[in-house]
C-alpha positions as a Markdown table, in Angstrom:
| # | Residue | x | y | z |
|---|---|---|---|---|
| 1 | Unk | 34.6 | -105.8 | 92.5 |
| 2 | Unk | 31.0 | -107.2 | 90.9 |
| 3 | Unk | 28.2 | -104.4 | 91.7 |
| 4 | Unk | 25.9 | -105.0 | 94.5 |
| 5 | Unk | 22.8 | -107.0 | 93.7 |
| 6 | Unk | 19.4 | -106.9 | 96.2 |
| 7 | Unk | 19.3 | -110.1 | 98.2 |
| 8 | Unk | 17.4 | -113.1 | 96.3 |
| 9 | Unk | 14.3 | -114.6 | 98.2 |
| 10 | Unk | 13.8 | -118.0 | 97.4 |
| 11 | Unk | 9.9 | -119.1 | 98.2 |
| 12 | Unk | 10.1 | -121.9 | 100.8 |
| 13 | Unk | 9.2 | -125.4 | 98.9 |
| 14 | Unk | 8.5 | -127.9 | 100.7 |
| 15 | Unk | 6.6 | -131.7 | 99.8 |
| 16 | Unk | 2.8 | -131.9 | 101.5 |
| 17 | Unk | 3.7 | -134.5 | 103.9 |
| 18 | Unk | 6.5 | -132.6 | 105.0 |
| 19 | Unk | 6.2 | -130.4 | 107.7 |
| 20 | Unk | 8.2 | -126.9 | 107.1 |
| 21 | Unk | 10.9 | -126.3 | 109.2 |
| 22 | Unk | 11.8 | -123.2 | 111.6 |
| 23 | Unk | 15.3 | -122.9 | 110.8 |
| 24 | Unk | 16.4 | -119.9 | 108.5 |
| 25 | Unk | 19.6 | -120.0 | 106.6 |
| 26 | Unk | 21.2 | -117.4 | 104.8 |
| 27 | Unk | 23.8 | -118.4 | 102.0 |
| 28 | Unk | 26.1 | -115.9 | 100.3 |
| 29 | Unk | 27.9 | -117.7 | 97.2 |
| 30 | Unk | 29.0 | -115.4 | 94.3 |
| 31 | Unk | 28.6 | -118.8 | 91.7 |
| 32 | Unk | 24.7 | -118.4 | 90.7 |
| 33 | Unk | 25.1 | -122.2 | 89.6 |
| 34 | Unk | 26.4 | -123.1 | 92.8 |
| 35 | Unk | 23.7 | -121.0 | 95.0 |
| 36 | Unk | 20.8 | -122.3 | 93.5 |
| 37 | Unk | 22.0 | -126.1 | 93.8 |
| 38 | Unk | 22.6 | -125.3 | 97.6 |
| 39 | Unk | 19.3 | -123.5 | 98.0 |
| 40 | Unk | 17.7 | -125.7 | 96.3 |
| 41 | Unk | 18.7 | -128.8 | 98.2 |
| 42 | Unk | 17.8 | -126.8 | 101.4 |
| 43 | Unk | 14.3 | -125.8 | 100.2 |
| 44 | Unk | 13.2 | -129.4 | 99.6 |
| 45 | Unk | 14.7 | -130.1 | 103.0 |
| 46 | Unk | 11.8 | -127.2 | 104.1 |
| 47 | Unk | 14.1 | -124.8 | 105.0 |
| 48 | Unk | 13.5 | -120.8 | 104.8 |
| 49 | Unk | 16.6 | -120.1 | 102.7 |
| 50 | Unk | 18.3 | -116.1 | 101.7 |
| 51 | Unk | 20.9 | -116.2 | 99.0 |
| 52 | Unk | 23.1 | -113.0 | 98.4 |
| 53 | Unk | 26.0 | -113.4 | 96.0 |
| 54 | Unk | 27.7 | -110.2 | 97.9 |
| 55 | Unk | 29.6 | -109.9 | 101.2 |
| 56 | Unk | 28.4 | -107.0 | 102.5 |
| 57 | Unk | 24.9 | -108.1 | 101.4 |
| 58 | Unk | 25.4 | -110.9 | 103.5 |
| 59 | Unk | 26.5 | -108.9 | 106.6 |
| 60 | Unk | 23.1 | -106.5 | 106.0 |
| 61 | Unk | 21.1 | -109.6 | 106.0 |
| 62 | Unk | 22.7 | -111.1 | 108.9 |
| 63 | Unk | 21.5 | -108.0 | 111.4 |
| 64 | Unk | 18.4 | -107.9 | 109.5 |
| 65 | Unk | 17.2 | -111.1 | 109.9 |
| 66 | Unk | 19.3 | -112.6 | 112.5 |
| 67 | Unk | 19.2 | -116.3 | 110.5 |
| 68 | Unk | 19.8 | -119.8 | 112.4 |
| 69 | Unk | 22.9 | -120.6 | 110.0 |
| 70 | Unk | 25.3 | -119.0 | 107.7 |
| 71 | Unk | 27.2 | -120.9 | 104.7 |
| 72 | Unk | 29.4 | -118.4 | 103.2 |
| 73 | Unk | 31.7 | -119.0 | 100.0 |
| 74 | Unk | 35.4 | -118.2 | 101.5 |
| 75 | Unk | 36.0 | -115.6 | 98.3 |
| 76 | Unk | 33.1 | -113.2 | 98.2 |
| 77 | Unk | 33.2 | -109.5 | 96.5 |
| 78 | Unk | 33.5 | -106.5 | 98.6 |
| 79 | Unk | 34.6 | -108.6 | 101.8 |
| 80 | Unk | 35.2 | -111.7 | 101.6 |
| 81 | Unk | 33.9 | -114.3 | 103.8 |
| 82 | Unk | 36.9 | -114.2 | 106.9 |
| 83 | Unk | 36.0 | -110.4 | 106.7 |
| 84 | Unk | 32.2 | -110.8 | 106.8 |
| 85 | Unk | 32.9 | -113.6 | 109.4 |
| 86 | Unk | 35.0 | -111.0 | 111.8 |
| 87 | Unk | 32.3 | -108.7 | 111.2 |
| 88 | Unk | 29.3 | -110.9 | 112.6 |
| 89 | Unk | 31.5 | -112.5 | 115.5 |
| 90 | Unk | 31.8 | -108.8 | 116.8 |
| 91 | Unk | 28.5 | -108.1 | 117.0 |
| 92 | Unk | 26.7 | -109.2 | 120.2 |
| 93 | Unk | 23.6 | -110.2 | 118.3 |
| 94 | Unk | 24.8 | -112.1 | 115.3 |
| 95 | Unk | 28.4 | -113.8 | 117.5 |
| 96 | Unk | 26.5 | -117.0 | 118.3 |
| 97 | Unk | 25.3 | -117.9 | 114.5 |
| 98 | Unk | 27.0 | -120.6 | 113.5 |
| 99 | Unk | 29.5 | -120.1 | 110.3 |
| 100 | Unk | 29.8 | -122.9 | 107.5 |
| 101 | Unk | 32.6 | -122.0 | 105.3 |
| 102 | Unk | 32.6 | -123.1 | 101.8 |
| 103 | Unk | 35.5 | -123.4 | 99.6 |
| 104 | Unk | 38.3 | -125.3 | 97.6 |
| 105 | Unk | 38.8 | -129.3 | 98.8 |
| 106 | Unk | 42.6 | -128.9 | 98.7 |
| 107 | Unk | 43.1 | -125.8 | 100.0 |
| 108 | Unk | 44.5 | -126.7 | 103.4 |
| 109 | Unk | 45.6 | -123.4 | 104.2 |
| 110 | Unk | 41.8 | -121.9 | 104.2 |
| 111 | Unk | 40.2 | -124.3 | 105.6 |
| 112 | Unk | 42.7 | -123.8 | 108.4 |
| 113 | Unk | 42.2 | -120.3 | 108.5 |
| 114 | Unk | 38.1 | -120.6 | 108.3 |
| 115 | Unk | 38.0 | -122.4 | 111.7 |
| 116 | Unk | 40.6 | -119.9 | 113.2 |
| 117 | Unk | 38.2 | -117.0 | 111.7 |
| 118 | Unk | 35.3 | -119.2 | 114.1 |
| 119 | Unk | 33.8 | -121.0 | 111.9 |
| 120 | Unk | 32.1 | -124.4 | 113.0 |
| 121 | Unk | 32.5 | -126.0 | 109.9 |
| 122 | Unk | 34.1 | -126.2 | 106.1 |
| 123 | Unk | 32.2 | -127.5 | 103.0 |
| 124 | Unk | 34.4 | -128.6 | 100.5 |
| 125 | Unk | 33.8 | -128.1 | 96.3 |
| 126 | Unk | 32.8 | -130.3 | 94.2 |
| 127 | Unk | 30.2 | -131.1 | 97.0 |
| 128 | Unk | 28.2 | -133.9 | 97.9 |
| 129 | Unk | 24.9 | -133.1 | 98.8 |
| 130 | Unk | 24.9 | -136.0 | 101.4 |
| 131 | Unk | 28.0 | -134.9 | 103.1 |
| 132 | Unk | 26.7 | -131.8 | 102.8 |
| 133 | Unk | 23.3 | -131.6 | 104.3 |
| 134 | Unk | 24.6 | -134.2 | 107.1 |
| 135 | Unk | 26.8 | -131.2 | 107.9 |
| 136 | Unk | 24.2 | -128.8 | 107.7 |
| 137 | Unk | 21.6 | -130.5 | 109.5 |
| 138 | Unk | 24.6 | -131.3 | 112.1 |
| 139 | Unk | 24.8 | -127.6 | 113.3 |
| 140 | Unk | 21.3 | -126.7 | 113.2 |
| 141 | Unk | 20.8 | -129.4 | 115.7 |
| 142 | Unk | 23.7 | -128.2 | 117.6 |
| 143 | Unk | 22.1 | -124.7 | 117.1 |
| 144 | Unk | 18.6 | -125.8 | 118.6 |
| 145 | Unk | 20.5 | -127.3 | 121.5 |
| 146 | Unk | 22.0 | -124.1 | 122.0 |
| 147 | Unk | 18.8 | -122.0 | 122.0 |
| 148 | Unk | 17.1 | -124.4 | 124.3 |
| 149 | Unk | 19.9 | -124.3 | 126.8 |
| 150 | Unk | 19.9 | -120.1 | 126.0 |
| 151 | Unk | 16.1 | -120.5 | 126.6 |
| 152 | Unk | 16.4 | -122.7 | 130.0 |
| 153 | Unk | 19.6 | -120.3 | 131.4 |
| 154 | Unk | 16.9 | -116.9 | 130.5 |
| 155 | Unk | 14.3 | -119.1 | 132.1 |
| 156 | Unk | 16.4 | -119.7 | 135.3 |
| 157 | Unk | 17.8 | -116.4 | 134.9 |
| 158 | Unk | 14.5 | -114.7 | 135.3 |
| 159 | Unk | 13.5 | -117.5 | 138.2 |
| 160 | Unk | 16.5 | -116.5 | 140.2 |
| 161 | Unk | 15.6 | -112.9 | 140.0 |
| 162 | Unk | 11.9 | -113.1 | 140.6 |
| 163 | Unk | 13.3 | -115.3 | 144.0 |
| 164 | Unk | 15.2 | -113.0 | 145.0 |
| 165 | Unk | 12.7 | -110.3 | 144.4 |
| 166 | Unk | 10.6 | -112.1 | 146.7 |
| 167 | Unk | 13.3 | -112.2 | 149.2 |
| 168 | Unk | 13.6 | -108.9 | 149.3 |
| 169 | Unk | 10.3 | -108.4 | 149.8 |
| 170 | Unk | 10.5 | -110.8 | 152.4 |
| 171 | Unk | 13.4 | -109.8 | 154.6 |
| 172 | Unk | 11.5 | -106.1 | 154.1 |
| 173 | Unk | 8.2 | -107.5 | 155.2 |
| 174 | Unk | 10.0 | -109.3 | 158.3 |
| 175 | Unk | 12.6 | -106.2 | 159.2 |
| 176 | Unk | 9.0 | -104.0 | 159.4 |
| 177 | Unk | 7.1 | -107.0 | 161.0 |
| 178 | Unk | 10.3 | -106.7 | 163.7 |
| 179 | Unk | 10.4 | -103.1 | 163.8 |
| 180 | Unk | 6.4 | -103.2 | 164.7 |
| 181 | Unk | 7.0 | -105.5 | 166.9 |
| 182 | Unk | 9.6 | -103.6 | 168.7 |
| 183 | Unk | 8.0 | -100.2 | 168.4 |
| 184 | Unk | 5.4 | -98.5 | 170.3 |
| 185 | Unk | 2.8 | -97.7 | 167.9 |
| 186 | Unk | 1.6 | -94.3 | 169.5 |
| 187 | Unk | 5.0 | -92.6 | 170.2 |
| 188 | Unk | 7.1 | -94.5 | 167.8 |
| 189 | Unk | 10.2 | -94.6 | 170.4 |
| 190 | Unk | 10.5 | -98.3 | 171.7 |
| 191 | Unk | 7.7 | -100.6 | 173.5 |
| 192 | Unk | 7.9 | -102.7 | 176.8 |
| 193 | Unk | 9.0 | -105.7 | 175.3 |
| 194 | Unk | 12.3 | -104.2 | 173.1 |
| 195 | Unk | 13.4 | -102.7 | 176.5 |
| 196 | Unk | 12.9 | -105.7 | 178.4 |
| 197 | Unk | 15.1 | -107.2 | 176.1 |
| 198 | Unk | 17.8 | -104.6 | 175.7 |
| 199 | Unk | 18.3 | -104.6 | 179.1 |
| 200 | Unk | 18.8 | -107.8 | 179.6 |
| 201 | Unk | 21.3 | -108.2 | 176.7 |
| 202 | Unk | 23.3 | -104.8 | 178.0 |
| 203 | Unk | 22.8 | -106.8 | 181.5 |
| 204 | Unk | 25.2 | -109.7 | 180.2 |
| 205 | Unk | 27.2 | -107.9 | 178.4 |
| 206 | Unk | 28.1 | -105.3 | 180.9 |
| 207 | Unk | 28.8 | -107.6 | 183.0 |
| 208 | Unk | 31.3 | -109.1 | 181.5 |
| 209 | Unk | 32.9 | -106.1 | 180.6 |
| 210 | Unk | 33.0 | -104.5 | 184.0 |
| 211 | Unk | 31.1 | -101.2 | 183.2 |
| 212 | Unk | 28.4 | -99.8 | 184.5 |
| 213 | Unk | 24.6 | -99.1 | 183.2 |
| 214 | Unk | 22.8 | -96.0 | 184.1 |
| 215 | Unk | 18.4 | -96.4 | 183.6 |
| 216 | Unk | 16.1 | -93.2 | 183.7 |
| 217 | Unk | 12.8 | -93.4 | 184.7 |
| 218 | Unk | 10.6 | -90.7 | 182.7 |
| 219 | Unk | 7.2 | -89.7 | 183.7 |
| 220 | Unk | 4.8 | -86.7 | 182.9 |
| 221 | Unk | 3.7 | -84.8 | 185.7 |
| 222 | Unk | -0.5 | -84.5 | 186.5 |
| 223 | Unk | -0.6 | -86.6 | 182.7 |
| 224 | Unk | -4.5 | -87.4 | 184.6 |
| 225 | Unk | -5.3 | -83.9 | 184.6 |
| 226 | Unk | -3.6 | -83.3 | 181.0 |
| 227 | Unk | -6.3 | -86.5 | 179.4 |
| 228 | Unk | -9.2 | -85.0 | 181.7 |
| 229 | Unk | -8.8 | -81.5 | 180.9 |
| 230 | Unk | -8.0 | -81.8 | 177.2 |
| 231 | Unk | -8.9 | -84.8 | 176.1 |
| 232 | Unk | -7.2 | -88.1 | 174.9 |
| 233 | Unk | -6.0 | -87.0 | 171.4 |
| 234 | Unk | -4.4 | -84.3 | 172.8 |
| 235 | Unk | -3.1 | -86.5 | 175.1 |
| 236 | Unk | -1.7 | -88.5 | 172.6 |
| 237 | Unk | -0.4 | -85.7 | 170.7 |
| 238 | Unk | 1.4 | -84.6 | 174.1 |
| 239 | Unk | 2.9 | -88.1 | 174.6 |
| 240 | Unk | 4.5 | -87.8 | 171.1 |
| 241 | Unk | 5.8 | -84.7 | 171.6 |
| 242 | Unk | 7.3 | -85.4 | 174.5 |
| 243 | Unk | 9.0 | -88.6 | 173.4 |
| 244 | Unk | 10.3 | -86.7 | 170.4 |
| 245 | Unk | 11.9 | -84.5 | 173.0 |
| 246 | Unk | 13.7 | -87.6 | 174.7 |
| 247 | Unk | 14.6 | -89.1 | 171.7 |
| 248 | Unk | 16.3 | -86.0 | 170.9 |
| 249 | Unk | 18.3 | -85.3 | 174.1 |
| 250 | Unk | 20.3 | -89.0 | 173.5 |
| 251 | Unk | 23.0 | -89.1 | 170.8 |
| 252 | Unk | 24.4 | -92.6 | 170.9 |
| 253 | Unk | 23.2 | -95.6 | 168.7 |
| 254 | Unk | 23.4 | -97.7 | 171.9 |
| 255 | Unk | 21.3 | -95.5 | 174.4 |
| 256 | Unk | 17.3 | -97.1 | 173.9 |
| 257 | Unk | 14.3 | -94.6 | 174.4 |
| 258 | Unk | 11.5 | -96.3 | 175.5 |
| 259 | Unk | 7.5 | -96.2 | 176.4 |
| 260 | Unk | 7.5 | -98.3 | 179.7 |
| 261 | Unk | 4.1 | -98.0 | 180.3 |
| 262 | Unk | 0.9 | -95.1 | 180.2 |
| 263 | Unk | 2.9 | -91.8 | 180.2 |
| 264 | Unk | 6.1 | -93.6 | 181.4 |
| 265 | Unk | 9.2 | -93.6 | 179.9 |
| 266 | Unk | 12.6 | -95.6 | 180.5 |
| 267 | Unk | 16.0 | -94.8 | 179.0 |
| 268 | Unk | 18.6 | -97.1 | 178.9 |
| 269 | Unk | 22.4 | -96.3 | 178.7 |
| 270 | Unk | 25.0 | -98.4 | 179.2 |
| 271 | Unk | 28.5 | -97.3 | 179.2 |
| 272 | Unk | 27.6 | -94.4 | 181.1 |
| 273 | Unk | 28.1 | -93.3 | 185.1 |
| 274 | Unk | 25.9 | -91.6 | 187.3 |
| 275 | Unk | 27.6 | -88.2 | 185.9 |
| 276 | Unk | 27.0 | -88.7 | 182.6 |
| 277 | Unk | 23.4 | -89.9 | 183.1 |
| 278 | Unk | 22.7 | -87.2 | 185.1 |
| 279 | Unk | 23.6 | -84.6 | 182.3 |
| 280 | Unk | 21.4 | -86.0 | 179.5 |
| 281 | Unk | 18.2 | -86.3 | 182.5 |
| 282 | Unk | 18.5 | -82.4 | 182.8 |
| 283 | Unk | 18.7 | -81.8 | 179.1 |
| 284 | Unk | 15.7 | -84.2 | 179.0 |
| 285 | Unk | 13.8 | -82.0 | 181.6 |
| 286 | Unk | 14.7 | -78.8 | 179.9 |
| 287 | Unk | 13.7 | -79.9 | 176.5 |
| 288 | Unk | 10.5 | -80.9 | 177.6 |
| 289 | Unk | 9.7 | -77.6 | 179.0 |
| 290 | Unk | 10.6 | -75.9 | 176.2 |
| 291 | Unk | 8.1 | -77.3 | 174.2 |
| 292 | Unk | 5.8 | -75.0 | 176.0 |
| 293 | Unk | 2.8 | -77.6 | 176.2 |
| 294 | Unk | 0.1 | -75.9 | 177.6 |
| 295 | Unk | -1.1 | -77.7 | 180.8 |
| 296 | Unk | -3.8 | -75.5 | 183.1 |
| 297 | Unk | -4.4 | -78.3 | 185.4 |
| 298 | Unk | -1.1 | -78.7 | 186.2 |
| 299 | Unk | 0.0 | -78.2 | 190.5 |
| 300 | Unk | 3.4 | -77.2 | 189.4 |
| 301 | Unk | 3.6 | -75.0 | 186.1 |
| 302 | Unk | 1.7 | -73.9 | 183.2 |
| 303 | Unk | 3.2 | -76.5 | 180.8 |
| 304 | Unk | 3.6 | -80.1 | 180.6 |
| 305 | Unk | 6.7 | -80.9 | 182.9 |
| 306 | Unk | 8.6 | -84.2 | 183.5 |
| 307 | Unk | 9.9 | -85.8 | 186.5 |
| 308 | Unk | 12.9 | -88.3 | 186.1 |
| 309 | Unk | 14.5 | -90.7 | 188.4 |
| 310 | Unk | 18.3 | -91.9 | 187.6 |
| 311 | Unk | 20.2 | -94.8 | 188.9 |
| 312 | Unk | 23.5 | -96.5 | 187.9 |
| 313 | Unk | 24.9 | -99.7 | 188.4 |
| 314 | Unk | 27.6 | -101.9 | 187.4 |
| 315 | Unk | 26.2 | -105.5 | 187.1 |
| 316 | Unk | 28.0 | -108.1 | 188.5 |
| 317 | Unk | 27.8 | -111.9 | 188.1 |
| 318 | Unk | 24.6 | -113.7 | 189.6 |
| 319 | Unk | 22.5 | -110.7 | 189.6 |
| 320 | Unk | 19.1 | -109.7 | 188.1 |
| 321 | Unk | 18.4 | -106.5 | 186.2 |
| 322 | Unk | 14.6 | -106.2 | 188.5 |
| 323 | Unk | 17.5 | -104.4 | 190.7 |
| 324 | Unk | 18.3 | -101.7 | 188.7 |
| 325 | Unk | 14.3 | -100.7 | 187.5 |
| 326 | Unk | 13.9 | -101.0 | 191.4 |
| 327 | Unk | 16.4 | -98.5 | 191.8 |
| 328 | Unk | 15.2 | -96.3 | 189.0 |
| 329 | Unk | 11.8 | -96.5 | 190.3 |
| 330 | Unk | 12.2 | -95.4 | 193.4 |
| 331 | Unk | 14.5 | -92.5 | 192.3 |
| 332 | Unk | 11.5 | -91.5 | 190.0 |
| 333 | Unk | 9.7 | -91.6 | 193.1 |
| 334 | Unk | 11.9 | -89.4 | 195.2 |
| 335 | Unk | 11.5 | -86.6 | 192.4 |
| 336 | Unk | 8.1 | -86.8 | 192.4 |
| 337 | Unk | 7.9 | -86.8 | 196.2 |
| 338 | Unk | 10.0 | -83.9 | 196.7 |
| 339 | Unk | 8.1 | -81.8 | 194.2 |
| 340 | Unk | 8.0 | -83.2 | 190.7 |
| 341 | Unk | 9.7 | -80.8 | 187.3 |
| 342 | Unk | 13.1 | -82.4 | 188.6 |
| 343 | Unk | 15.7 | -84.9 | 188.1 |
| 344 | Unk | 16.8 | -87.1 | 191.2 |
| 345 | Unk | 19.8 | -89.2 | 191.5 |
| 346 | Unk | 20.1 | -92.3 | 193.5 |
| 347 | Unk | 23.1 | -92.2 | 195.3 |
| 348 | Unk | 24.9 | -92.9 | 198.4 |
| 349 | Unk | 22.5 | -90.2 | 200.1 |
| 350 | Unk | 20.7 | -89.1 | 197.1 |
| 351 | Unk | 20.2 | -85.6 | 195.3 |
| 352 | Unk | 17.4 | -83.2 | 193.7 |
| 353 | Unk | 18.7 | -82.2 | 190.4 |
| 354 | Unk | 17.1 | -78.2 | 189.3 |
| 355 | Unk | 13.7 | -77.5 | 189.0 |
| 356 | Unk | 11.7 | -75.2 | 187.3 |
């Protein structure tokens, strides 16, 4: 084993009218004689050239400097050139430099065994120069090719990110610009227009499935006298409290709180009876009133109250959802008209649901 020796420099030389080259290649060679004909040759070709006469030299160098090409002598001291070659193909930033092997012309065996090690290429001794900067010159083209198609594949890499960055940040934009659009700005339950549509989706659909659809009709009683006696941002505090409340009182992802209108509200719920309608109203109406809203000017208690009108129907073929908010309506009506603070259910002869 030779001792270590510092890596050799050589000054890149280069004619006037020449322009220098990019392309740095590191050569490890344990014959001096033979290293400086080689570096040589590549330094008039103005080439930035590293010689090392030591293996694991030529590996240090290698991560150091990261070179374009590497012509390594096959039999090298401390590991040899397959060794060295093993090491660099394992690391991820020194496994696409290309490899020239150098070594004996009529050893079949090695040069068999230096393209099974990866390298791209075999120079064989005594050289000739031609043949052998042809060779050279061969892979760094094949090498600038590479990092140009590396370059391009970032490039496109990058371009298909940044696209679907800007997806993203479209499809976000247009899922808020929807949810805006379907969303009552005050209250922040649903607005007239994503009922309206609801209702006539679940009208289809129930219709084909045979089951009925049950709509309540919200509204807050004396909500004049609530704005005139305290004010319109209280009474648009009041309206969001009280649509909190609703919101609360329905569980299902398929049941659709709603601002109808002023202090209206409309709930939709399909797959639900008259029964099962009826119970969430009265939790509605109790929820409400257990906020405990202050309300002075009201005819029927000392806190905001709610009157709600339920109906249910099972649409059939032909027919027109107007029927059912009809029905709603005037159930909301009927609660209001037999004393408001109550829940009334349109049925065959109607009933008053408790009041408070």
């Amino acid at each position: 084993m030779t001792t270590a020796t510092a890596p050799l420099r050589i000054p890149m030389i280069c004619p006037p009218d020449e322009a220098p080259a990019r392309e740095q290649i590191l050569v490890a060679d344990p014959n001096p004689h033979s290293l400086r004909l080689l570096s040589n040759l590549l330094l008039r070709r103005g080439y930035r050239v590293i010689c090392v006469r030591d293996g694991m030299e030529a590996w240090q160098e290698a991560l150091d400097v990261l070179p374009d090409l590497i012509v390594v002598d096959t039999r090298m001291p401390t590991i040899d050139g397959f060794v060295l070659c093993d090491h660099l193909k394992s690391e991820p930033v020194t496994q696409s430099i290309p490899i020239i092997f150098m070594g004996g012309r009529d050893d079949v065996l090695t040069q068999v065994r230096a393209f099974e090690s990866g390298g791209v290429d075999y120079l064989s001794r005594p050289f000739q120069m031609a043949e052998v900067m042809a060779r050279i010159e061969n892979q760094l083209s094949l090498r600038r090719l590479q990092k140009q198609l590396e370059s391009q594949n970032e490039l496109l890499r990058q371009e298909i990110q940044q696209r679907r960055e800007v997806e993203q940040a479209l499809q976000g934009a247009n899922d808020e610009f929807q949810r805006l659009a379907h969303q009552d700005g005050l209250t922040e339950v649903a607005n007239r227009r994503r009922f309206d549509q609801q209702l006539h989706q679940e009208w289809l659909r129930l219709t084909r499935e045979q089951s009925p659809l049950s709509l309540l009709m919200c509204d807050i009683d004396f909500f004049k006298n609530y704005n005139d006696t305290y004010g319109h941002l209280e009474g648009d505090h009041c309206l969001q409290r009280v649509a909190g409340a609703l919101r609360e009182a329905v569980r299902r992802p398929a049941d659709l709180v709603a601002r109808y209108g002023g202090e209206e509200f409309a709930i939709l719920m399909p797959n639900t009876d008259t029964s099962g309608a009826a119970v969430i109203a009265e939790q509605m109406r109790q929820q409400v009133a257990q906020l405990q809203i202050l309300h002075e000017d009201s005819a029927i208690a000392h806190h905001v109250t709610i009157s709600i009108g339920v109906a249910t129907l099972q649409p059939v073929p032909n027919s027109e959802p107007a029927i059912l908010i009809t029905s709603a309506d005037y159930a909301l009506y009927r609660a209001k008209e037999l004393g408001r603070n109550r829940v009334y259910i349109l049925g065959d002869a109607g009933r008053s649901v408790s009041q408070c």
